[in-house]
C-alpha positions as a printed Julia matrix, in Angstrom:
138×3 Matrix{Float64}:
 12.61  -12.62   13.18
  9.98  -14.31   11.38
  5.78  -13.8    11.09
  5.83  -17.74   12.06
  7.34  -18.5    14.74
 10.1   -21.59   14.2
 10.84  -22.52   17.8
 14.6   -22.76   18.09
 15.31  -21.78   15.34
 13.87  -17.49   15.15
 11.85  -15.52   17.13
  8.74  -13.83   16.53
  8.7   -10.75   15.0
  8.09   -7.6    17.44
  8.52   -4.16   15.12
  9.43   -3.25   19.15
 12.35   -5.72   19.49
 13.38   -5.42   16.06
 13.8    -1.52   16.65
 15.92   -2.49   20.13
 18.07   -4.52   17.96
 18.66   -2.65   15.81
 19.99    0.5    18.0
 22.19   -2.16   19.69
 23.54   -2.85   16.09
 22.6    -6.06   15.44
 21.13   -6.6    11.64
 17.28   -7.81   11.7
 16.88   -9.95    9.05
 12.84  -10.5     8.45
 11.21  -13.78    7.38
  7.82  -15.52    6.2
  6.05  -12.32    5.32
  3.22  -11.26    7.67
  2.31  -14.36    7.63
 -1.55  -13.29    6.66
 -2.73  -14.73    2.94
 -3.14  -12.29    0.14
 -0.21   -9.93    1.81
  3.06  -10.68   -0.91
  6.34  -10.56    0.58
  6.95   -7.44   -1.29
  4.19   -5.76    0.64
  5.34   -7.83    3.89
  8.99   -5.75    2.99
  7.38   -2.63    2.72
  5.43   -2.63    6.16
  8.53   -4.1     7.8
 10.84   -1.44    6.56
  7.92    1.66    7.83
  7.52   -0.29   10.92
 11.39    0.1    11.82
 11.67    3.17   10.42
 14.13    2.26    7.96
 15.99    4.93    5.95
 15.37    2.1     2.41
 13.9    -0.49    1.57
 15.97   -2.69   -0.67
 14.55   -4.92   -3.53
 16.99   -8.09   -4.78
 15.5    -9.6    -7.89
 16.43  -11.01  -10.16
 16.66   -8.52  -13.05
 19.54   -5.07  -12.91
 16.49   -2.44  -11.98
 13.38   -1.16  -13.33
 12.43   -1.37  -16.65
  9.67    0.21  -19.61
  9.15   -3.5   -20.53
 10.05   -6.65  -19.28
 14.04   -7.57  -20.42
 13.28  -10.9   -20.41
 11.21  -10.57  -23.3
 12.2    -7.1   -24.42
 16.29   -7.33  -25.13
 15.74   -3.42  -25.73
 14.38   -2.33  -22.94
 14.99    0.44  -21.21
 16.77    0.79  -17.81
 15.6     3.71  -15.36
 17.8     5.21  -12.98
 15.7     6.77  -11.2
 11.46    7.08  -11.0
  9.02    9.04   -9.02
  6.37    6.74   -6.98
  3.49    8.3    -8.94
  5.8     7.28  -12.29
  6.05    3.42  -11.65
  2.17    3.34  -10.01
  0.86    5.39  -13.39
  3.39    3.22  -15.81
  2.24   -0.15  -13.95
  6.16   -1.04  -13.91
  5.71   -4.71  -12.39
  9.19   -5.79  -10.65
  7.54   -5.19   -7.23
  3.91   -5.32   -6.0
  2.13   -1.95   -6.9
  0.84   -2.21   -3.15
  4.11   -2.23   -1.66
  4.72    1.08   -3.62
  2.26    2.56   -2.39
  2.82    2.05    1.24
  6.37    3.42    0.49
  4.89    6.5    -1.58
  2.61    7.09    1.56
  5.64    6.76    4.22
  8.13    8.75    1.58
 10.26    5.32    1.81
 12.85    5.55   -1.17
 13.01    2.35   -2.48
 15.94    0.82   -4.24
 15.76   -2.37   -6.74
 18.97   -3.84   -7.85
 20.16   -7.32   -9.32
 20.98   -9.73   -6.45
 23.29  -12.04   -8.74
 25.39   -9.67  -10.01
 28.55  -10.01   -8.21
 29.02   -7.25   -5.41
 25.56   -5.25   -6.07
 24.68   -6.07   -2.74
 27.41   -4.77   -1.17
 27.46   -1.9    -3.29
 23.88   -0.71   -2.68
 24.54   -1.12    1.26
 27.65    1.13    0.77
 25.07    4.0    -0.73
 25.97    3.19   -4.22
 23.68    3.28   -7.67
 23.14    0.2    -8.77
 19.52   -0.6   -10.52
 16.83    1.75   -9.64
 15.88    4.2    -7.06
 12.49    5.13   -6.53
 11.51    7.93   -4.42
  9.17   11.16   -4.68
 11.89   13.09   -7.01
């Protein structure tokens, strides 16, 4: 489903249909944001996931989690396991839009970032396991 509608190609997203589908077990798969300017996709994500009420909202990017500094500058960072919302809003961390967190804070929508090209971590984080970073209200 996509916030632009492609004719032929996707439908337009409907939180209603999406919900329908997803009780029938079909996977939604959500595209072009909200398709409003000055909404990221990372905010886009976050209303999506509350909209549906998903039980996570997963984050691919392109780094293995959250860190205290950026590892691509930092090779010493530090990885975190786990944060409290209030914990990445208060610290700043920037892997995903501070917005987005906060929608999730406000909906109690753990949120879990994890490495994309690292062979398997999708699968892995699907199946309920710890890769990268989960965020929630600890």
């Amino acid at each position: 489903m996509s916030a632009i509608t492609l004719e032929g190609i996707v439908s337009a997203y409907n939180h209603h249909d999406a919900i329908h589908a997803l009780n029938q077990g079909k996977i939604v798969l959500c595209a072009a944001g909200t398709g409003n300017p000055l909404v990221t996709t990372d905010t886009a994500a976050s209303l999506r996931a509350i909209e549906i009420k998903a039980d996570i909202l997963l984050k691919a990017t392109g780094v293995d989690g959250i860190f205290d500094s950026d590892p691509k500058i930092n090779k010493h960072a530090k990885l975190y396991s786990k944060l409290s919302y209030d914990e990445v809003l208060e610290k700043e961390l920037g892997v995903m839009d501070l917005a987005a967190f906060c929608q999730c804070r406000d909906h109690n929508l753990p949120v879990r970032v994890f490495n994309i090209n690292t062979a398997g971590s999708l699968q892995r984080v699907v199946a309920g396991e710890s890769d990268g970073t989960l965020v929630t209200t600890l």
